[in-house]
C-alpha positions in Angstrom: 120.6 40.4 61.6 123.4 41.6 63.9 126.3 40.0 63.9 128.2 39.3 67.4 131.5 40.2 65.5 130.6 43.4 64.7 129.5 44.8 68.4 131.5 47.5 69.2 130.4 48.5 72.8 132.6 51.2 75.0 131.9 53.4 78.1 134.0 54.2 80.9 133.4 51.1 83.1 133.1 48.7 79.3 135.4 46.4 79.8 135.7 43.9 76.5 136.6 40.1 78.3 134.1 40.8 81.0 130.9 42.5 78.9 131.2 41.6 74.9 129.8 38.5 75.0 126.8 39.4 77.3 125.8 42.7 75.8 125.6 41.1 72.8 123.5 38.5 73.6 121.2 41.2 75.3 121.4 43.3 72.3 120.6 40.3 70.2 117.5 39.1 72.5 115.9 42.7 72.8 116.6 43.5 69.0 114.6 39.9 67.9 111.4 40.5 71.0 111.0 44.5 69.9 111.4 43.3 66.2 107.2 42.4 66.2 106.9 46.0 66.4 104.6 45.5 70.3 104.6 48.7 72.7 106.1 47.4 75.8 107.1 48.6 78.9 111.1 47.7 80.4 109.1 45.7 83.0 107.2 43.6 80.6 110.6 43.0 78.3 112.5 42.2 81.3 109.8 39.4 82.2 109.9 38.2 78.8 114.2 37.8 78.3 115.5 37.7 82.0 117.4 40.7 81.7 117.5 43.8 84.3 115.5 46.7 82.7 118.2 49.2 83.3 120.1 47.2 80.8 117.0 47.0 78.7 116.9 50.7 78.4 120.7 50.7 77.6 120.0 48.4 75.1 117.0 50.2 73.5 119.3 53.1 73.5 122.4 50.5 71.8 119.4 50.0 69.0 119.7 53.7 67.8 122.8 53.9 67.0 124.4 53.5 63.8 126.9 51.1 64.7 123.9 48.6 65.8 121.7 49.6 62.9 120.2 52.8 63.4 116.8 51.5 64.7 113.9 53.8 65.6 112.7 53.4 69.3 109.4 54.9 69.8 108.3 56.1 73.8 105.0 56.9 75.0 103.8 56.9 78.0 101.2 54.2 79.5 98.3 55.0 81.2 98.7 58.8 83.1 101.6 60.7 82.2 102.0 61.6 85.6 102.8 57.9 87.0 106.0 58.0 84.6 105.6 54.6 83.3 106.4 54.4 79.4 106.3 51.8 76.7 108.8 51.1 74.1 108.7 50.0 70.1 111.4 49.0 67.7 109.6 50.1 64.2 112.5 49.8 61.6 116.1 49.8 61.0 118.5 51.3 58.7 117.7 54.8 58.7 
């Protein structure tokens, strides 16, 4: 399990007393929902947790990392390729 503690977020607009404590919590909520394994689309995660998808997708990308455990994030598209609307999986951890 991830421990708030150990989030180390940055960027250029990152700003610690502002962001930690709700980019963990996202981290934390998306890492739990994607944990079943389920294809899902940002849409459908953002329905399920409340969250915007475009920090769903930053989150999904947080997930790779090593620093937040090196998670494998699957994408395929839904439906025809051509709509570009994809789906997302969280398979495992610690690579």
């Amino acid at each position: 399990m991830l421990h708030q503690l150990a989030f180390k977020f940055d960027g250029k607009t990152f700003e610690a007393k502002h962001d930690a404590v709700r980019l963990g919590a996202q981290l934390q909520s998306v890492r739990l929902l994607m944990s079943d394994g389920r294809w899902r689309t940002l849409d459908e995660i953002g329905e399920a947790l409340g969250f915007p998808t475009a920090s769903i997708s930053a989150r999904l990308r947080d997930l790779r990392k090593a620093r937040f455990g090196s998670h494998t994030v699957d994408r395929r598209a839904r439906g025809d390729r051509g709509r570009g609307l994809f789906e997302y999986r969280v398979t495992s951890g610690g690579k």
